[in-house]
N, C-alpha and C positions, 0 to 999 in steps of 0.2 A: 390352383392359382399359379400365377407365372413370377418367376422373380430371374432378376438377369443381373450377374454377377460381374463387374469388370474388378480383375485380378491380374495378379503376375504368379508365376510358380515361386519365385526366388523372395518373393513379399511377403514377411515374418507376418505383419499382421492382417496377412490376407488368408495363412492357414488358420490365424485365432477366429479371425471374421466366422469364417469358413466353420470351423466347429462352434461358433457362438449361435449361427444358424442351425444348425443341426439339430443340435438341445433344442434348443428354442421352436422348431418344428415337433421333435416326439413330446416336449413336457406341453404343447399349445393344443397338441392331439391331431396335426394334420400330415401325418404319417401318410405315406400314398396320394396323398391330395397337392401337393407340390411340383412343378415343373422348372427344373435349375436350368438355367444357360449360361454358360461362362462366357463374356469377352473380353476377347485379350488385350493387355496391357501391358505393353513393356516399360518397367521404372527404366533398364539400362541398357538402352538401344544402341551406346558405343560401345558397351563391354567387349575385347576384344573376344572373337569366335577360337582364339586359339592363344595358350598361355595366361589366361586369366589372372590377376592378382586375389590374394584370397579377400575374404569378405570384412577382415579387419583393414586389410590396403586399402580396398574401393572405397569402404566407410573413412578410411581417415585422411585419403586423395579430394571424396567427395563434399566433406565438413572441414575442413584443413581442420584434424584434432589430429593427435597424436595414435597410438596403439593403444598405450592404456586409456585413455580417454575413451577411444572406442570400444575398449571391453568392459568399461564400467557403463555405458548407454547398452549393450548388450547383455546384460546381466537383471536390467530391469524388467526387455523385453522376455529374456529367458523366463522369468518368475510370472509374467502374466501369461506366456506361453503353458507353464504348469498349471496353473489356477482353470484350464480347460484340457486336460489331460495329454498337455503335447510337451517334448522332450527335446528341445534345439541343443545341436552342437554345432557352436559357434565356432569352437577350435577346427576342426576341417570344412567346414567352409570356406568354398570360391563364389567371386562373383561370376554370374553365365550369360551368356546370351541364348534369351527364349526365345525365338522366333522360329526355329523349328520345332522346338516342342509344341507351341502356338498351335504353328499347319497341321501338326498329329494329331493337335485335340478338335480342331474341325473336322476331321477324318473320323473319330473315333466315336462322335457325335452322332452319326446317322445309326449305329449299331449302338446307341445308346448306354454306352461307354464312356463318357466324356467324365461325369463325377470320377468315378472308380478309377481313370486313367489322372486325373487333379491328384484325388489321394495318393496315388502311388508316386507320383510326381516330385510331389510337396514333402509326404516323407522321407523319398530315400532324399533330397535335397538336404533338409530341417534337420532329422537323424541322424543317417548313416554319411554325409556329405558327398555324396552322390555328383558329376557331372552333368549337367541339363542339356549342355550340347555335345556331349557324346553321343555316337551313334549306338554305341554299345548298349547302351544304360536303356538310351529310348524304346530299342529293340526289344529289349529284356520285358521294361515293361508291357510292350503291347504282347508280347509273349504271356506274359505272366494273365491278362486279361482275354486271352483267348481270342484273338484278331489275327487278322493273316501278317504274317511279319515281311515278308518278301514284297507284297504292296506296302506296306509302309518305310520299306528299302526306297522303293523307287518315290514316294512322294519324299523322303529326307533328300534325295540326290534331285528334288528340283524345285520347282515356285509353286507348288500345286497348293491350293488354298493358301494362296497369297493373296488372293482379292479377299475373301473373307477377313484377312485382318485388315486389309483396307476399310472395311462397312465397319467392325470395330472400331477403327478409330476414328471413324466419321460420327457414328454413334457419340462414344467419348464426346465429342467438341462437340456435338446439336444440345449434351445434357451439360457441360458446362463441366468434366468430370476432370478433375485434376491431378488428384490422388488416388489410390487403392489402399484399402477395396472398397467398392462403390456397389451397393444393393440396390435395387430397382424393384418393388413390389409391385404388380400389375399398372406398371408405367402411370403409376399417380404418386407415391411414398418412395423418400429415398433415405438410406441410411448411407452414410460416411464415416469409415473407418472400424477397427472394431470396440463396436460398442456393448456394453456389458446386457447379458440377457435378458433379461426385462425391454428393453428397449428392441431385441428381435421379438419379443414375447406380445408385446404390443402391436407392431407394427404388423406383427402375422395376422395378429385379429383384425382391423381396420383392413386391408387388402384383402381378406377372407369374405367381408360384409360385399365389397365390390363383387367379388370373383362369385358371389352366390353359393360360400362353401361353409360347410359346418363342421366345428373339431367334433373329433370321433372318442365317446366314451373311453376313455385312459382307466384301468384298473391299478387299484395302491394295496400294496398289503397281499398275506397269502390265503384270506378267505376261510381261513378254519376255524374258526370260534363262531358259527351260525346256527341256522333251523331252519330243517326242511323237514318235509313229509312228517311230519309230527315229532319229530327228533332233534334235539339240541346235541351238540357237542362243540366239543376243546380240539 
């Protein structure tokens, strides 16, 4: 089945989204039977490309709160970030401007690289507080995922799948998408924001019935207390 993702890298609850799917695909049992497409979405398309304010400034520039204000709203999404096995540090965090990480991940796309280049994306961002528009960092990762680096030199130094994000965000405004992250299950079922498992859990089944696809036997437990060939055992 196909499901199409609009996300940002630097969108807290676009990596929970993101892992709420995930679960929600291996425990539904449609492991393999998934096809992900990420479109991109920039929440901070003025974010300056150069000297950024960190991510309690932009939060507190953006809501006129204060710092603490902002690390008490940051503290809540931290703990829903744990509750799906993800680790934000808020304290080095910048806010970035994506739109070249954006052009890399339609690049990364054809060589089927686009998930594993998000992950790596998202973590070192979330994590380790990583720069998104460094060229350094980007490099590293498509390094790290086994892609030619020297082409992805030369699309950072220019507009190369710049139209692509144009179709994204034409997309965005045909579906009425305002927010991230925005699921799209075989372009009939939409989910908004992340929402807690059961409801990707659901929603996998119903687009599954369209898509003509069936979850695949899930084994629980390690099978040792049985009977075969005439023989029980512990």
């Amino acid at each position: 089945m196909k499901i199409e993702i609009f996300s940002d890298f630097t969108c807290p609850f676009c990596y929970i989204g993101k892992r709420e799917l995930e679960r929600a695909i291996d425990s539904a049992g449609y492991l393999g039977q998934v096809e992900i497409e990420y479109k991109a979405y920039q929440i901070g398309p003025d974010t300056p490309k150069k000297d950024a304010p960190t991510l309690y400034e932009g939060m507190g520039e953006k809501f006129d709160s204060s710092i603490e204000e902002v690390k008490d709203i940051t503290k809540g999404i931290a703990k829903r970030a744990e509750e799906v096995g993800l680790h934000y540090n808020f304290e080095d965090m910048k806010t970035a401007h994506t739109e070249k990480a954006h052009r890399l991940a339609k690049w990364t796309r054809q060589f089927g690289k686009e998930s594993v280049y998000t992950e790596e994306l998202m973590n070192g961002y979330f994590a380790e507080g990583k720069d998104l528009n460094d060229d350094m960092f980007l490099l590293k990762v498509i390094e790290n995922i086994n892609l030619d680096v020297e082409i992805a030199k030369g699309i950072l130094a220019s507009t190369d799948f710049g139209e692509a994000l144009d179709r994204d965000r034409y997309d965005a405004q045909q579906l009425g998408v305002q927010s991230v992250p925005f699921f799209v299950f075989e372009n009939r079922y939409g989910i908004k924001g992340a929402e807690p498992n059961e409801v990707f859990v659901r929603t996998l089944h119903q687009a599954a019935k369209i898509a003509g696809v069936q979850p695949v036997l899930k084994m629980i437990g390690d099978g040792e207390a049985i009977c075969a060939d005439g023989e029980c055992k512990l």
